[in-house]
C-alpha positions, 0 to 999 in steps of 0.5 A, a space after each residue: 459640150 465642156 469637157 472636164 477633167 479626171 482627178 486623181 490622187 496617188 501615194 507615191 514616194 521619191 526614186 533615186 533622181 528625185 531631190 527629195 529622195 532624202 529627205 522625203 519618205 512620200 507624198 500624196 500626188 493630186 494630178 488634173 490631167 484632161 483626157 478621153 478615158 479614164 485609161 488614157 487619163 491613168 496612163 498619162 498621170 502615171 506616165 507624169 509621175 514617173 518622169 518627175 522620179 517618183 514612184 506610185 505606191 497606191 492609187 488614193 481617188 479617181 474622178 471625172 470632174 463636173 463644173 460643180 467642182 471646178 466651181 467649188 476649188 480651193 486656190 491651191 487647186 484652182 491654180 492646178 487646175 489653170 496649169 492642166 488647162 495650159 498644158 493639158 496636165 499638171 500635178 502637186 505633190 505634197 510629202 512628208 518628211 522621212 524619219 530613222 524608220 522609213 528605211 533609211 541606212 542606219 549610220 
């Protein structure tokens, strides 16, 4: 028996130690991780998330993985895909710039 991954995808946007922490209001976060449950797999993914200085503000998808989406991966996923392979977890975040009215201190 194969064993696939769970998918998910979090908003998350950047603490105090994320570089991006200026200049980033948030991110989508797409994690792979391989795991027994999907509880095992939540708590890893967020476990990741918040190592890297990030802090999640929605869960966004959740899905157990088939060989059908492995098959059907875009590169960009298929080369995270590869890295959770190797590591057992990986993650891309993709972010959006932040503007005078995410928060940001008025100068």
């Amino acid at each position: 028996m194969s064993v696939y991954p769970l998918f998910y995808q979090f908003e998350v946007r950047p603490v105090a130690g994320n570089s991006q922490h200026e200049v980033l209001a948030g991110a989508i976060a797409t994690v792979m991780v391989f795991a027994e449950t999907e509880e095992v797999g939540r708590a890893r993914s967020t476990r990741f998330i918040a190592r890297r200085n990030w802090q999640i503000v929605a869960v966004k998808r959740v899905m157990r993985m088939c060989s059908r989406h492995v098959a059907d991966l875009q590169p960009h996923f298929r080369a995270l895909y590869q890295q959770a392979e190797q590591f057992g977890i990986a993650a891309q975040f993709d972010g959006w710039k932040r503007h005078g009215y995410h928060g940001r201190p008025k100068s």
